[in-house]
C-alpha positions as CSV (number, residue, x, y, z in Angstrom):
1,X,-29.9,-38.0,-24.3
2,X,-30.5,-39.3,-20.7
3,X,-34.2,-38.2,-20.8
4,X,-34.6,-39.4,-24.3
5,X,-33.3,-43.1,-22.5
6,X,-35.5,-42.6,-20.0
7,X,-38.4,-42.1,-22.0
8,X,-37.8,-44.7,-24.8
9,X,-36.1,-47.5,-23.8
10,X,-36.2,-47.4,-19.5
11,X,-39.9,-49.1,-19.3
12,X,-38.4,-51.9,-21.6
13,X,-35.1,-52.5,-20.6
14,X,-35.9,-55.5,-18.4
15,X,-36.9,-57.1,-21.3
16,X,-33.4,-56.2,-23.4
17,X,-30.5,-58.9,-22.5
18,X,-27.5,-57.5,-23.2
19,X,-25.3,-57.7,-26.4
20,X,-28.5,-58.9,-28.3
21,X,-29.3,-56.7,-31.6
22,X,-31.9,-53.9,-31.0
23,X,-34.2,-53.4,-34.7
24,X,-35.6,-49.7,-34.2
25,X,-38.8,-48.9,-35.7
26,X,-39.3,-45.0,-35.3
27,X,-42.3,-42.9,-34.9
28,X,-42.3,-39.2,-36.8
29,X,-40.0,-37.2,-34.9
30,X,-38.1,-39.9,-33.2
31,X,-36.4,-40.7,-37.0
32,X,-34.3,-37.7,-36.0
33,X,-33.2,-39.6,-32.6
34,X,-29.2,-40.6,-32.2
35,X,-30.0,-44.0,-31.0
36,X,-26.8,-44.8,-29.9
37,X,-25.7,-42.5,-27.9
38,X,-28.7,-42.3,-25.4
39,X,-27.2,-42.7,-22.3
40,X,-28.5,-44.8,-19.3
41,X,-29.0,-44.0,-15.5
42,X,-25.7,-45.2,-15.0
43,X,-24.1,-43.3,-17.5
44,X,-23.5,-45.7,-20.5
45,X,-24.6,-45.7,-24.0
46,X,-27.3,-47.9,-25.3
47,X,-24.4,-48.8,-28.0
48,X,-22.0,-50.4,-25.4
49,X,-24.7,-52.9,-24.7
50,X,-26.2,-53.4,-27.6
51,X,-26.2,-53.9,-31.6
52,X,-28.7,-51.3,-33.1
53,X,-30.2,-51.1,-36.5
54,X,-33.7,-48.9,-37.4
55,X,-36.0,-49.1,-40.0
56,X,-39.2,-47.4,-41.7
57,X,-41.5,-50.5,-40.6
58,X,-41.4,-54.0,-40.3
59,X,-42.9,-54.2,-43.3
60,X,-39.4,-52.3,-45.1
61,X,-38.0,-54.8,-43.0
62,X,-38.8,-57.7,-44.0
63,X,-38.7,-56.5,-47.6
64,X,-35.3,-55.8,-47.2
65,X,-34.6,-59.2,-45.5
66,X,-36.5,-60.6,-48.5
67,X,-34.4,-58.8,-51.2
68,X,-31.0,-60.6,-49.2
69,X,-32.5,-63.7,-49.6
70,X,-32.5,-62.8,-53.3
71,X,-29.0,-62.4,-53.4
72,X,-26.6,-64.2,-55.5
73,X,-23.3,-63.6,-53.5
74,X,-21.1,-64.2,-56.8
75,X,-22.7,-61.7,-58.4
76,X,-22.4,-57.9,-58.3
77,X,-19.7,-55.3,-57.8
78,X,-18.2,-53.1,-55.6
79,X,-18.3,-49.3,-55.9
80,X,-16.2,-46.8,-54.3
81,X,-16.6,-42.7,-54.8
82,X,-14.4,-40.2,-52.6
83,X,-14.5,-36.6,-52.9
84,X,-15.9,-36.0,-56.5
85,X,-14.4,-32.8,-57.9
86,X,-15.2,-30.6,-59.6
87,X,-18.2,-29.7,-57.6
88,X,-21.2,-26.8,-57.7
89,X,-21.0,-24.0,-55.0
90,X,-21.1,-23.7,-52.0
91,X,-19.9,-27.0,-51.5
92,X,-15.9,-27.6,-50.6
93,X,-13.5,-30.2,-51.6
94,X,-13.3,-33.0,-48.9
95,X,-9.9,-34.4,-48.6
96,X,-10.5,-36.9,-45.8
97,X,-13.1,-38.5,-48.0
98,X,-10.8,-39.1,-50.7
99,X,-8.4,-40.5,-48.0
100,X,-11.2,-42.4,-46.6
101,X,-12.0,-44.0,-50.1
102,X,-8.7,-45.3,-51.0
103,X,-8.4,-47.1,-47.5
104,X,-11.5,-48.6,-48.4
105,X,-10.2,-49.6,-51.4
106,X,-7.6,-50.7,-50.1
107,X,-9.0,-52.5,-47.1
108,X,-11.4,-54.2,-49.6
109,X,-8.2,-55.6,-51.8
110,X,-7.0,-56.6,-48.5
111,X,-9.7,-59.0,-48.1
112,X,-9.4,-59.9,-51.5
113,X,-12.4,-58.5,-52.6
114,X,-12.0,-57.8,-56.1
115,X,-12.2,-53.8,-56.7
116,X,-12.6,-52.7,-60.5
117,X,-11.0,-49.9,-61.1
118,X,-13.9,-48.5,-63.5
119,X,-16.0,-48.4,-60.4
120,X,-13.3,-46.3,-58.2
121,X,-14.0,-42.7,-58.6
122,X,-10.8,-40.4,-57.0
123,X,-10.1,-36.6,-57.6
124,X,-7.0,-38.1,-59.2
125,X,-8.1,-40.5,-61.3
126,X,-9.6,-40.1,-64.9
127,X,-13.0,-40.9,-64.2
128,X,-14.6,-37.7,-63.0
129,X,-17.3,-39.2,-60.3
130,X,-20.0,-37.5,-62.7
131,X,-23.4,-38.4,-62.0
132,X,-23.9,-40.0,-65.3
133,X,-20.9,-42.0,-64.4
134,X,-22.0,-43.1,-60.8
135,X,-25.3,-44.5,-61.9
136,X,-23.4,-46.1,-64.4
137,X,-21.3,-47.7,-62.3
138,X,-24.5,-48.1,-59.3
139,X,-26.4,-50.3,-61.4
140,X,-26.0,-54.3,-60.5
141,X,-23.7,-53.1,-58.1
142,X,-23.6,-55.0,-54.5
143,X,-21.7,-52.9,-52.5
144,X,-21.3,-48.9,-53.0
145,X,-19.2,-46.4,-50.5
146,X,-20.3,-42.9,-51.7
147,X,-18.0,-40.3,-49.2
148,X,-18.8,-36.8,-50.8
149,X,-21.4,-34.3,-49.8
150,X,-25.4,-35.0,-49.7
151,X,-27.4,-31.8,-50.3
152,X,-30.6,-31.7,-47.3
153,X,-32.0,-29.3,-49.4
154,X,-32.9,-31.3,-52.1
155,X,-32.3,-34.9,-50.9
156,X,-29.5,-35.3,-53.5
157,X,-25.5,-36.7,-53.3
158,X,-23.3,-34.0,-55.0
159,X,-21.6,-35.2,-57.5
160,X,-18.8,-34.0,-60.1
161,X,-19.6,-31.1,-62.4
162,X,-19.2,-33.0,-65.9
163,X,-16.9,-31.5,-68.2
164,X,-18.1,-28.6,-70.2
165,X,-20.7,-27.9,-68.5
166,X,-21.6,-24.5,-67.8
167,X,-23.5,-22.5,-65.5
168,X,-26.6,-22.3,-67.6
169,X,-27.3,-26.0,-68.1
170,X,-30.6,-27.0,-66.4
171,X,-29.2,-30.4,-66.0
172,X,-27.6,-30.8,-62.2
173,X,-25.3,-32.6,-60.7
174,X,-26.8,-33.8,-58.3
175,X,-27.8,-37.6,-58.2
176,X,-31.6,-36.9,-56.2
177,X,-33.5,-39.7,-54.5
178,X,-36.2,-39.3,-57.0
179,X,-33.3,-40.4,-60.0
180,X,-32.1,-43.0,-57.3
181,X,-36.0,-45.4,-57.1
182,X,-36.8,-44.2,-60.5
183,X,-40.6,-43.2,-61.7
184,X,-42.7,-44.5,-64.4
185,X,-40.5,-42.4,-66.9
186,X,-37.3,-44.0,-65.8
187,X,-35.5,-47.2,-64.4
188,X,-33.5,-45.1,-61.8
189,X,-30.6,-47.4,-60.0
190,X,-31.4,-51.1,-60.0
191,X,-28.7,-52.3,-57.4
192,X,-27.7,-55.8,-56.9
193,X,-30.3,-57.8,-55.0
194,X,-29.2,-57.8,-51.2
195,X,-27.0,-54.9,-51.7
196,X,-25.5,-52.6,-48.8
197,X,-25.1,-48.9,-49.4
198,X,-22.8,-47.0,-47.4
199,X,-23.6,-43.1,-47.8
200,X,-21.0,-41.3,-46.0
201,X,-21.9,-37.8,-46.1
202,X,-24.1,-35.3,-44.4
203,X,-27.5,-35.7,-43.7
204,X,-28.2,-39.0,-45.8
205,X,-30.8,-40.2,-42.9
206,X,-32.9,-37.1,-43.4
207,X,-35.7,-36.4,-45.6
208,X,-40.1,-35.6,-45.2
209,X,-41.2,-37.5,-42.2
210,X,-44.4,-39.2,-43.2
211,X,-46.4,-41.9,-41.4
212,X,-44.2,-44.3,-43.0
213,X,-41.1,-43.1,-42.0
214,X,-38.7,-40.9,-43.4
215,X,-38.8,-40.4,-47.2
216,X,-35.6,-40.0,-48.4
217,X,-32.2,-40.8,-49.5
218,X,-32.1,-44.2,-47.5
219,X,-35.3,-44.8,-48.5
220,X,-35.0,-44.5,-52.3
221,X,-32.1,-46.9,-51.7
222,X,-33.6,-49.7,-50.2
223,X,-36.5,-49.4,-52.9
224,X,-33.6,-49.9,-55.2
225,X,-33.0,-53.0,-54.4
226,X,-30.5,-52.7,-51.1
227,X,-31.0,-54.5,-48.4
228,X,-29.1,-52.3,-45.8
229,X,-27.8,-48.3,-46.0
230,X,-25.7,-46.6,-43.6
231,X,-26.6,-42.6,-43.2
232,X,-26.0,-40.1,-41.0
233,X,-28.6,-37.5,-38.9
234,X,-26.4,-34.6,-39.0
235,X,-23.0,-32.2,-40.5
236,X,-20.8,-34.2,-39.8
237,X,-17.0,-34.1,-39.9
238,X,-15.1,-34.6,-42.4
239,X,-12.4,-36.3,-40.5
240,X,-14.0,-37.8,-37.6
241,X,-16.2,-39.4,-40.4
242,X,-13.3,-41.5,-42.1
243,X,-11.5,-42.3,-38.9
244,X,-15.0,-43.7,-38.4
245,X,-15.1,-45.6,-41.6
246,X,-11.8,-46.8,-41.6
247,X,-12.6,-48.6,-38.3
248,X,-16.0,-50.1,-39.5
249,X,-14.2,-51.6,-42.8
250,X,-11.7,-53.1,-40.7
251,X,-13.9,-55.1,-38.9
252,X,-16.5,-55.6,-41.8
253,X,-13.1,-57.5,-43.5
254,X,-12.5,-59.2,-40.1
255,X,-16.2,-61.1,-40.6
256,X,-18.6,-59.2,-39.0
257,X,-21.9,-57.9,-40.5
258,X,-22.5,-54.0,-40.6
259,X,-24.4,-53.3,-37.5
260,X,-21.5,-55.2,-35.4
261,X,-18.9,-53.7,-37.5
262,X,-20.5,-50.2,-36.8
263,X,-21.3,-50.4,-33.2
264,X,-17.6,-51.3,-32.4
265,X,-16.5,-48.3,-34.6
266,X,-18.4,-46.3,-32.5
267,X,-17.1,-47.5,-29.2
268,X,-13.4,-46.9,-30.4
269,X,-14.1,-43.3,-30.9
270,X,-16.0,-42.8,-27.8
271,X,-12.9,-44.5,-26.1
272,X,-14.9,-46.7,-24.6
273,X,-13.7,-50.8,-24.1
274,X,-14.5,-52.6,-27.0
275,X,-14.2,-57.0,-27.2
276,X,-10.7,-56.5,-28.8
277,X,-8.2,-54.3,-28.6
278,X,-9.2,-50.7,-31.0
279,X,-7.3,-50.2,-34.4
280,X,-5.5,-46.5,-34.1
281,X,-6.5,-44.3,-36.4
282,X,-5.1,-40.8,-37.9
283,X,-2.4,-40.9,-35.5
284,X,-3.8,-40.7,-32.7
285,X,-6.6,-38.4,-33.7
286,X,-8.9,-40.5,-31.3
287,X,-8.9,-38.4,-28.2
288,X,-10.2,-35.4,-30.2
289,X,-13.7,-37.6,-31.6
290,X,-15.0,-39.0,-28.2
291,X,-17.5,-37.0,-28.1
292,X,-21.1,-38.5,-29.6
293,X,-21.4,-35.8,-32.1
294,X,-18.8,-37.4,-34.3
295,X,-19.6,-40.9,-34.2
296,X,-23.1,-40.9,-33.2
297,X,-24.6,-39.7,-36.1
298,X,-24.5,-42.4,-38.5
299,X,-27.1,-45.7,-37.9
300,X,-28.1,-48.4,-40.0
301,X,-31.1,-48.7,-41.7
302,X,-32.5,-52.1,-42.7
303,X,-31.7,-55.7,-43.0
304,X,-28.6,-57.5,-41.3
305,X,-26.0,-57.7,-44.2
306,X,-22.0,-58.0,-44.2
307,X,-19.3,-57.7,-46.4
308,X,-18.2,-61.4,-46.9
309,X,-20.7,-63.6,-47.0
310,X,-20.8,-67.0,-44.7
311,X,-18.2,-66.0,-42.3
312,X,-20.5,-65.6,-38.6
313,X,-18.4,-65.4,-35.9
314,X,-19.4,-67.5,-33.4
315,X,-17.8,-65.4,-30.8
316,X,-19.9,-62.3,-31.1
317,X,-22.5,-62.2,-28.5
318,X,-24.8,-60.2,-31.5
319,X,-24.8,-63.7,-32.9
320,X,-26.7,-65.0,-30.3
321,X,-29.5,-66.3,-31.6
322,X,-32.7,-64.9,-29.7
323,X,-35.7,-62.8,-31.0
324,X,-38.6,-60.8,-29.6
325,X,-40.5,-58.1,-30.3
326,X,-41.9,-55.3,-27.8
327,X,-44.5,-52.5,-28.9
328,X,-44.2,-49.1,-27.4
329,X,-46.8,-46.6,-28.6
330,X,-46.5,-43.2,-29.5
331,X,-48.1,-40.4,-27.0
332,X,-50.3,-40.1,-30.0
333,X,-51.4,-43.3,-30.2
334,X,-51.8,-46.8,-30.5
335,X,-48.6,-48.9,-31.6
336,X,-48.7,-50.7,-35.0
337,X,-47.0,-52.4,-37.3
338,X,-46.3,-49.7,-39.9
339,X,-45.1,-47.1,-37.9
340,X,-48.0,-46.1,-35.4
341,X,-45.9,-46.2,-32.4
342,X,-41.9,-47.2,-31.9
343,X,-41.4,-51.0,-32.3
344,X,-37.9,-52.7,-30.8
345,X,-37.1,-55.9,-32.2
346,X,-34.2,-57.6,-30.6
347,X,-31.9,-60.2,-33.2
348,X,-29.5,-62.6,-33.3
C-alpha cells in the first residue's frame, strides 16, 4: 500500500489540497487498487485526507453526472434486500446482512424517507427476495441496498431460490449483469434516472478488465440508468460489512452525499479521528475491524449523489468548491481521456 502511494499519487500530491474530493480514473490493473487505504510517507491513508470516488472514464462520468441531472427527486422508490433465503449451494445464509437491511430500513424511516414494504425483501418476510421479484421491485427504483452474496464467477447477485423450483430447472437464480443493462431481446432494469445503487456483497467491483474499464456488475448498473454504485474489491465480511453500512446510512440521513458518508465510515472503523464524534456500532465490535481489509474494500463508482436531496452542508470541507484535473499515464503509455492512463480529478 505504501509503494502503491508512492507510485500513484506521490508525484501529484503537491497538487492535492487536502479534504478536496479525489475522482479516480483507473488504468487495467489498477481497477483492482484499494484506493483508500494507500498509505503515505507519514503513515496516513489517502482516505483521512481526502473524499475518493473512481470511475471507468470521464466519459462514464459525465454520463452518470448527466443521468442526475435527469432526475426527478419526487420520483422513484427505495429498495431494500437482506439475506435472500433460500439460496443455491455453496452459498451460506448471512445473518448480519439481514441485520444490516432492517437498520437500513429503519435508518431510512428515520429520515422519513418513505420505505414500501413491497420493496423490503427479509428472510422473514413473505416476499421471497426472488429474482423475478427484485427486478420487479428494481425497475423505477431510485435508491436500492442489495446485502446478499455476488457470485465472481459469473458476475451475478444470488438471489432466492423461487418456490418449487427444483434442481433441474435451467433457469437460475441469479440476477447477472447481462439481465441487469439488458440486450436487444430484453429491457433488463430501467432504474430511476439519477439513481444510487448500493451493492453490498462480495466482489461487486470486479468483472473483465477491458480498455474501458472494468465490465461488470457496477458497470451494468450505471448503464441502467444509476448515477452512482457502491461495490466492493474483495470477500468481505459479513459483519465488518454492516457495521460499515450502518455507519455510512447514518451519515447519508445526516445530509451528506455517498462519498462523504463513506469516507467517514471508513475512518470510524480504522479508528482513526473523524470531524465528529464516531457512532458505536455492534457493541463495541470496532476494535476488531481496524484493519483496512474490512473497510477498505468497498469504493464508489461514479457521480456525486446523496440520499436527501438539497441538503449540502456547508461545513464539510468536500464541499469546498474547487476543481482540477491532473493526467498520469500508464507505464504503457500515453494518458487519455478514456482510460489510457490514470486520471485524478479533484471536486467540490
Amino acid at each position: 500500500l505504501q509503494q502503491l502511494y508512492a507510485a500513484l499519487i506521490a508525484p501529484i500530491e503537491m497538487f492535492l489540497e487536502d479534504n478536496v474530493e479525489l475522482l479516480i480514473v483507473p488504468h487495467l490493473e489498477l481497477f483492482e487498487v484499494p484506493w483508500a487505504a494507500l498509505i503515505d510517507a507519514n503513515g496516513r491513508y489517502l482516505i483521512e485526507r481526502h473524499v475518493i470516488r473512481v470511475t471507468p472514464s470521464l466519459r462514464v462520468a459525465r454520463q452518470a453526472a448527466d443521468c442526475l441531472v435527469k432526475c426527478d427527486e419526487h420520483s422513484g422508490h427505495v429498495v431494500v434486500v437482506g439475506n435472500p433465503l433460500p439460496i443455491r449451494a455453496p452459498f451460506r445464509s448471512l445473518p448480519y446482512a439481514a441485520k444490516e437491511a432492517k437498520t437500513v430500513q429503519g435508518l431510512l424511516e428515520i429520515a422519513k424517507i418513505e420505505v414500501l414494504q413491497k420493496h423490503v425483501y427479509l428472510p422473514d418476510s413473505n416476499r421471497k427476495a426472488t429474482k423475478a421479484c427484485v427486478i420487479e421491485s428494481l425497475r423505477g427504483a431510485k435508491w436500492a441496498h442489495l446485502a446478499c452474496h455476488a457470485d465472481i464467477d459469473s458476475d451475478s447477485l444470488v438471489f432466492a431460490i423461487p418456490a418449487g423450483a427444483n434442481g433441474d430447472s435451467k433457469e437460475s437464480p441469479d440476477l447477472s449483469m447481462h439481465e441487469v443493462q439488458g440486450n436487444e431481446q430484453g429491457e433488463g432494469v430501467r432504474l430511476c434516472h439519477g439513481a444510487t445503487v448500493v451493492l453490498s456483497a462480495c466482489n461487486t467491483a470486479k468483472g473483465a478488465i477491458k480498455a474501458e474499464g472494468v465490465v461488470g456488475l457496477s458497470r451494468s448498473f450505471l448503464l441502467a440508468n444509476a448515477s452512482a454504485t457502491v461495490v466492493s474489491l474483495w470477500f468481505v465480511d459479513d459483519g465488518s460489512t454492516a457495521a460499515l453500512m450502518e455507519l455510512m446510512y447514518k451519515y447519508l440521513v445526516d445530509g451528506l452525499t455517498v462519498p462523504q458518508s463513506l469516507r467517514l465510515a471508513m475512518l470510524c472503523l480504522a479508528h482513526l479521528p473523524v470531524p465528529e464524534k464516531p457512532h458505536d456500532v455492534s457493541g463495541g465490535l470496532l476494535k476488531t475491524w481496524k484493519r483496512p481489509m474490512h473497510w477498505a474494500a468497498f469504493l464508489v463508482v461514479g457521480a456525486t449523489t446523496r440520499l436527501l436531496p438539497n441538503t449540502p452542508k456547508g461545513n464539510t470541507a468536500a464541499a469546498a468548491g474547487c476543481a482540477a484535473t491532473l493526467t498520469i499515464p500508464s507505464s504503457g503509455g500515453e494518458g487519455v481521456d478514456d482510460g489510457g492512463g490514470t486520471e485524478v480529478e479533484t471536486e467540490g
